[in-house]
C-alpha positions in Angstrom: -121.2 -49.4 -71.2 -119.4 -46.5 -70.4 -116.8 -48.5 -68.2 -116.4 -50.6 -71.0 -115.8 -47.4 -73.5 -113.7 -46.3 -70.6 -111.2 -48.8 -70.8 -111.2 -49.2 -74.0 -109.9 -45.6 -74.6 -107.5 -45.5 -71.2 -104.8 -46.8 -73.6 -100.7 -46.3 -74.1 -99.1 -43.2 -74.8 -95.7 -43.3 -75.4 -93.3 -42.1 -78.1 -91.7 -45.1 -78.7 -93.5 -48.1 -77.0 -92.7 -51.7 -77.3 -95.4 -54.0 -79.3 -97.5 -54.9 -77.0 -96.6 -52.6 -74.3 -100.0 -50.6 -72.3 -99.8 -47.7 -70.1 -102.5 -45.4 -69.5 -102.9 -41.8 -70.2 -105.7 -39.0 -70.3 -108.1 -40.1 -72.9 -109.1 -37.3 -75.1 -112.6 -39.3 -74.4 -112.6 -39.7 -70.8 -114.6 -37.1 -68.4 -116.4 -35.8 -72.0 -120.1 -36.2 -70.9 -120.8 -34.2 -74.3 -118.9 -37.1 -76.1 -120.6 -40.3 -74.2 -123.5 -40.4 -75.9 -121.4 -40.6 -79.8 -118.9 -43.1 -78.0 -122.1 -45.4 -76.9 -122.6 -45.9 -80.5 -119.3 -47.4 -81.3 -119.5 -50.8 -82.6 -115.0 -51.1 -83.4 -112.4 -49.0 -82.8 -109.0 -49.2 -84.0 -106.1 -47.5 -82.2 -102.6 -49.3 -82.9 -101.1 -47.9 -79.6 -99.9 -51.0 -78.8 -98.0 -51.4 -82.2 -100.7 -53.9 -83.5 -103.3 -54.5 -85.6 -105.8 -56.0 -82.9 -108.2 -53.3 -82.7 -109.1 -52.2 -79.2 -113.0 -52.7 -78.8 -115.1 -55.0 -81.5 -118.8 -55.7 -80.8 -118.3 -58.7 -83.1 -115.3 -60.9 -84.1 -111.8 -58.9 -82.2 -109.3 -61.0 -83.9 -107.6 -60.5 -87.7 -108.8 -62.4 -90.3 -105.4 -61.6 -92.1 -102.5 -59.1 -92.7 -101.7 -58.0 -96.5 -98.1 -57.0 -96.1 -96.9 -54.1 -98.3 -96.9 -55.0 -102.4 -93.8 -57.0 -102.7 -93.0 -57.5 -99.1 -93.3 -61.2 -97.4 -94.6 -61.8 -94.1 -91.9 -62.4 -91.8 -93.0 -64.9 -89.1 -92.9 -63.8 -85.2 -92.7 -59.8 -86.4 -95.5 -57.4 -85.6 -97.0 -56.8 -89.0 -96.6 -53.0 -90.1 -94.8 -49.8 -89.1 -95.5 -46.8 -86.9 -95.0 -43.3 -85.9 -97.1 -41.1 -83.8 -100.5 -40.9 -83.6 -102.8 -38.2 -83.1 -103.5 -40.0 -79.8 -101.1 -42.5 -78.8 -99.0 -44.3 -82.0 -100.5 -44.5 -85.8 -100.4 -47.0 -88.9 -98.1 -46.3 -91.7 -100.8 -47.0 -94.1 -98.7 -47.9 -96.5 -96.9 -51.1 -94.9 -100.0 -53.4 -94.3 -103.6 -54.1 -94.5 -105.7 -55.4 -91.4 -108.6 -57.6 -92.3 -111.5 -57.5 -90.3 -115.0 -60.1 -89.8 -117.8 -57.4 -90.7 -120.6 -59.1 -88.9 -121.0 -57.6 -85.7 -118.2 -54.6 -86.5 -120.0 -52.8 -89.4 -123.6 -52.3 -90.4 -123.0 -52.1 -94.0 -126.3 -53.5 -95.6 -128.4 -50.6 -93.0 -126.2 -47.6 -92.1 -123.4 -46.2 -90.1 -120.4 -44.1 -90.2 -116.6 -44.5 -90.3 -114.6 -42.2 -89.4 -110.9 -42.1 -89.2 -107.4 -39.8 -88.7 -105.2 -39.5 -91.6 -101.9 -37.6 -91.6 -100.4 -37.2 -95.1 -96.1 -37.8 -94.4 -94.8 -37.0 -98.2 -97.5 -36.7 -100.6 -96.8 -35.1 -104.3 -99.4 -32.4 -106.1 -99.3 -34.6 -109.0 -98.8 -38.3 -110.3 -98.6 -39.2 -106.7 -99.3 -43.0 -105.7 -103.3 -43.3 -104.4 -103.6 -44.4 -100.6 -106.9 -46.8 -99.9 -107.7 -46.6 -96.0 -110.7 -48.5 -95.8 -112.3 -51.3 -98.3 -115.0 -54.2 -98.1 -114.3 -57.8 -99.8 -114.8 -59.1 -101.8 -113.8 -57.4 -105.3 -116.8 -58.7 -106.6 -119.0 -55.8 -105.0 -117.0 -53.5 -102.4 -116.8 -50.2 -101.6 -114.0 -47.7 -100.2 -112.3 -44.3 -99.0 -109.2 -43.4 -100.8 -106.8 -40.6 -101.4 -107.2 -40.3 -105.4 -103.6 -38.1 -106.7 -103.9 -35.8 -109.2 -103.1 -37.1 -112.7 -101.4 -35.7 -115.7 -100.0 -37.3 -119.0 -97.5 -36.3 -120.8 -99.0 -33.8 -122.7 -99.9 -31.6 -119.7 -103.6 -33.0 -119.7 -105.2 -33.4 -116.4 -106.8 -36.6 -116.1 -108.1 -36.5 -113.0 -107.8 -34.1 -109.4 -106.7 -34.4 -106.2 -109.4 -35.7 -104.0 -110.7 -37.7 -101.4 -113.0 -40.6 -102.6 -115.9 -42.9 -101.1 -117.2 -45.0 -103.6 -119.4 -48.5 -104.1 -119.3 -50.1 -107.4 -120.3 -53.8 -108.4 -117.3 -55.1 -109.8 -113.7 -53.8 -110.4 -114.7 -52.4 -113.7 -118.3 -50.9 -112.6 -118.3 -47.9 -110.7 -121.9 -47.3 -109.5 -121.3 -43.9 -107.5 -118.5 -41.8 -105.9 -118.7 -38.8 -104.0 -115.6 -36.6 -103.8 -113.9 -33.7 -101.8 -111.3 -31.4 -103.3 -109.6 -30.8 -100.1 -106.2 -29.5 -99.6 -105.0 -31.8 -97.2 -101.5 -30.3 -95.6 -98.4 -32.9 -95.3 -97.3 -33.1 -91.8 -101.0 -31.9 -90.4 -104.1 -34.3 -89.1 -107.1 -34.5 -90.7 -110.8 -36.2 -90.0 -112.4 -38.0 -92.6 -116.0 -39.1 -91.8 -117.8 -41.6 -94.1 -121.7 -42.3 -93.6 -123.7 -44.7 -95.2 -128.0 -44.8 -95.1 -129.0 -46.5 -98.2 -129.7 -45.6 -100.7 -127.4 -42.1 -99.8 -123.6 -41.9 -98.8 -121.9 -39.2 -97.6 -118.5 -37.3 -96.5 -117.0 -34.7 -94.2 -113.1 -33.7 -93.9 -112.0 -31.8 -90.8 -115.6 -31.6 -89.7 -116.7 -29.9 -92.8 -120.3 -30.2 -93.8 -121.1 -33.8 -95.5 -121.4 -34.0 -99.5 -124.2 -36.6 -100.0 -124.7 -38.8 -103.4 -128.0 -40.4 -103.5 -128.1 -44.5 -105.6 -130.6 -45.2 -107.6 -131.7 -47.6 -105.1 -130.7 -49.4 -102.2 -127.3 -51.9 -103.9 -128.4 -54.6 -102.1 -126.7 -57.0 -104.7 -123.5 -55.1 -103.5 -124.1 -55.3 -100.4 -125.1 -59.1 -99.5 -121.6 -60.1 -101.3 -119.7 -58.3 -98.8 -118.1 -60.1 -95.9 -114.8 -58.4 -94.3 -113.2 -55.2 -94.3 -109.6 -53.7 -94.7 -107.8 -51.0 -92.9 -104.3 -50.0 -94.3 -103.3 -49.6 -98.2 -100.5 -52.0 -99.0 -98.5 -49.4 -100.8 -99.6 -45.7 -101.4 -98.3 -43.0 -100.7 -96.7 -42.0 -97.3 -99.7 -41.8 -94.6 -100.1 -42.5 -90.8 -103.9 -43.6 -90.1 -105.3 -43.3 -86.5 -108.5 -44.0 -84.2 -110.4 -45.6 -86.5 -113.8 -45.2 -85.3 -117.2 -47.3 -86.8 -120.4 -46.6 -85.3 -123.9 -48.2 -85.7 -125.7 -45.1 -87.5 -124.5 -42.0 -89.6 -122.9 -39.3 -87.5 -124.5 -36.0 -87.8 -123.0 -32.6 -88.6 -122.6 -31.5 -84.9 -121.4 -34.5 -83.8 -118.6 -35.0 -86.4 -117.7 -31.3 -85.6 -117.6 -32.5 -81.8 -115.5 -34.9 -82.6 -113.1 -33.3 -84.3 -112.8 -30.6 -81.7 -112.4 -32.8 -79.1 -109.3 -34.7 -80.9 -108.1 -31.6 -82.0 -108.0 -29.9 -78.7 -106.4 -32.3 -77.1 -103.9 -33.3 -79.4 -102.7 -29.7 -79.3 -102.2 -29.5 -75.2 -100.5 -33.4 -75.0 -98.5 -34.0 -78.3 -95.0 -32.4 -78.5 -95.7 -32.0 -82.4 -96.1 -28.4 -84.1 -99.2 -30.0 -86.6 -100.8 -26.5 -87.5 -104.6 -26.7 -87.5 -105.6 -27.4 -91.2 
């Protein structure tokens, strides 16, 4: 296993690469004996160093189900679906070009528990009346669940209808929202920040920047929510402007200490190897 997480994290580093293109560089992974143990319980991983959307390691189906271009953009046969910039390791998804959609059996353990946990980097987003940015969703509409930048909102009276925040919810339908739970960060433009999600029915929880996790507890265990899912999406189709990077799911919920490790570890080496000036949020 760990030549296998080896080389799947031995991976291209280049400001611009060709699609396609691999070279290798220092892993912010590799020679982390503290980190092994976590990266053993990695079930998909998502890079985009190569300027794809094939992710880099899936224990189930690797291949795209689909691509949702960008609200009112076409598909343009032959071209590499979506755009990039740099990464926090390697290159990064503008979020809001595409949508990669994924087989869950195998990659997710939705209907048990698990974790996802992912790099976002907000480009140009606005205090208020901003456009929301979904990073992660299950399908179908018909029962699904999510993590998504929510904008602040205000009419035109001056009334705030709702905050900035960071939102994981599940809900039954697109009209029934069965539970959210919500951080009132205040994510920087132009800086990196983790975002873990965990799941262990019938509780969800989440962690920014290795911040300790805000849990909702269900009712019960949504197992009508949960059989009805069967494939997930990374990327937003529109939003505001966001680069997404190593998007991680593991087989359990991380805990505190490990999602801490984690973001050190990133953190730490994005700050020796990246010719950025990203200020530590």
């Amino acid at each position: 296993m760990s030549q296998i997480i080896c080389l799947a994290f031995c991976l291209a580093l280049a400001a611009e690469p060709s699609p396609g293109a691999k070279v290798t560089y220092e892993s912010p992974f590799v020679n982390k004996p503290e980190i092994a143990g976590l990266m053993s319980e990695m079930a998909f991983h998502l890079s985009f160093d190569d300027q794809t959307l094939q992710p880099e390691m899936a224990a189930g189906p690797k291949g795209l189900i689909g691509v949702w271009p960008a609200y009112g953009a076409q598909a343009v046969s032959g071209k590499t679906p979506g755009e990039y910039g740099p990464g926090i390791v390697g290159q990064a998804l503008r979020t809001e070009s595409c949508a990669g959609v994924y087989a869950m059996q195998g990659n997710i353990t939705i209907r048990s528990s698990g974790s996802l946990a992912f790099w976002v980097k907000p480009l140009d987003w606005k205090n208020v009346n901003d456009n929301d940015t979904v990073f992660f969703s299950c399908q179908p509409p018909a029962g699904c669940m999510g993590v998504e930048r929510q904008s602040a909102k205000v009419d035109e009276a001056g009334k705030v209808l709702s905050n900035e925040a960071m939102l994981g919810w599940i809900r039954k339908d697109v009209n029934m929202l069965n539970a959210t739970v919500a951080l009132y960060p205040a994510m920087k433009n132009q800086t990196w920040h983790l975002i873990v999600f965990n799941w262990a029915w019938p509780t969800f929880s989440m962690s920014i920047d290795g911040s300790p996790f805000v849990t909702v507890s269900l009712a019960g265990v949504p197992n009508e929510i949960l059989v009805a899912l069967n494939s997930f999406a990374i990327g937003s189709r529109g939003g505001a402007p966001t680069l997404i990077d190593e998007v991680m799911i593991f087989r359990r919920p991380l805990e505190a200490a490990e999602t801490r490790l984690l973001y050190d570890t990133v953190w730490t080496w994005f700050q020796v190897h990246s010719p950025q000036t990203d200020t530590q949020p």
